[in-house]
C-alpha positions in Angstrom: 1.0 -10.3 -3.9 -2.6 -11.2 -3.2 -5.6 -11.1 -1.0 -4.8 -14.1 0.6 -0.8 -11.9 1.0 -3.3 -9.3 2.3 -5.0 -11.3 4.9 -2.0 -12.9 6.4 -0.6 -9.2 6.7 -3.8 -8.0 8.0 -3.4 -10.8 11.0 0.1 -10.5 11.4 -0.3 -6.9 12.5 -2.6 -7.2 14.4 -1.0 -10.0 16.5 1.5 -7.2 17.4 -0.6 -4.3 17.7 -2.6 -6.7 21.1 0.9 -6.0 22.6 0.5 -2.3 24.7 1.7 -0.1 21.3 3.4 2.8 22.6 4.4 5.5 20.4 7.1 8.5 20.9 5.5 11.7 19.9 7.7 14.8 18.4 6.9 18.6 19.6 5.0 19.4 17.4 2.4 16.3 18.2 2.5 16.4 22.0 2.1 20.3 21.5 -1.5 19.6 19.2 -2.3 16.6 21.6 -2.1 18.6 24.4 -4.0 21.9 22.7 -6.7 18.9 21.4 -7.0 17.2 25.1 -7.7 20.4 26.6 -10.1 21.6 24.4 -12.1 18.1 23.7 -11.7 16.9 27.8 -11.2 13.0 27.2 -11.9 11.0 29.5 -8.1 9.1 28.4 -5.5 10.7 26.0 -6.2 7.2 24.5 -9.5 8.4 23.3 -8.1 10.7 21.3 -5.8 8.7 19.2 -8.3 6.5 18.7 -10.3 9.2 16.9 -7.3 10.0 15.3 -7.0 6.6 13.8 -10.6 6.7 12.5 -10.2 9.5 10.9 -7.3 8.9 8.7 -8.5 5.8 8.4 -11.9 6.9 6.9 -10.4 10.0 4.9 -7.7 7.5 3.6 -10.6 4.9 2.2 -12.5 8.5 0.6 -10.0 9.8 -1.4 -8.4 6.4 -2.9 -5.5 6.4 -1.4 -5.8 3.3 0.3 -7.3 1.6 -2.7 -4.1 2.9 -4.5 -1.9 1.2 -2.2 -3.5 -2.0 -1.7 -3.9 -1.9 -5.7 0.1 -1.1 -5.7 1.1 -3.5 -3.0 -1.6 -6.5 -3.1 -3.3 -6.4 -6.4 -6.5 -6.2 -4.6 -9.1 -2.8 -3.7 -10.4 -2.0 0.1 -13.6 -4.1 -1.5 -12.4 -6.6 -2.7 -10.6 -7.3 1.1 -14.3 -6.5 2.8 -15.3 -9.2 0.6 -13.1 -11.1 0.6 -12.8 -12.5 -2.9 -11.0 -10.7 -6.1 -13.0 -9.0 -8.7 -12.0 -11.4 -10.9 -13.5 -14.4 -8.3 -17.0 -12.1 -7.7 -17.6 -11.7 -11.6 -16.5 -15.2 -12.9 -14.2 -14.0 -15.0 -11.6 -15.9 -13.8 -13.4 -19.2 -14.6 -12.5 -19.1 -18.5 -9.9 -19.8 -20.7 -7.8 -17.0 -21.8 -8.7 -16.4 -25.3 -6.8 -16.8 -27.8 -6.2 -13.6 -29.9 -5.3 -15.3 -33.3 -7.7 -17.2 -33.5 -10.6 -15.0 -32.1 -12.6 -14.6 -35.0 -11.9 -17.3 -37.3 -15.0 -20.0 -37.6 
């Protein structure tokens, strides 16, 4: 897969996520919503999962994880999608011929 894979993804998603997304919560979830919307007084329950978002979304990007999984799934970082162009692309490197290792350092 690629960064172009990636973006296509990316879009695809979202397209779906414009739709209302509702989500089924377990007891344990509703029991912490409820314990985080009383204690935090939201103006929307809404408000709080979009914090929640956020911050799995930033603590995901801190630790590498989601560079792992984009490097796992896309062959690409969180950077390299930001910037839209490969490493490879930013540097140059992909502008060369491979090199051939036999014949390397013969003149």
């Amino acid at each position: 897969m690629s960064l172009d894979d990636l973006n296509e993804d990316v879009q695809d998603t979202y397209r779906t996520l414009e739709d209302e997304l509702s989500v089924s919560l377990d007891r344990e979830t509703q029991n912490e919503l409820a314990l985080l919307e009383a204690a935090l007084e939201p103006e929307e329950t809404d408000e709080l999962v979009r914090r929640a978002i956020h911050m799995l979304f930033q603590s995901t990007v801190e630790t590498g994880k989601l560079d792992f999984q984009l490097r796992s799934g896309y062959d690409v970082t969180y950077d390299e999608y930001l910037s839209g162009m490969t490493f490879e692309e930013m540097t140059g490197a992909d502008q060369y011929p491979a090199m051939d290792d036999e014949r390397r350092y013969q003149f």
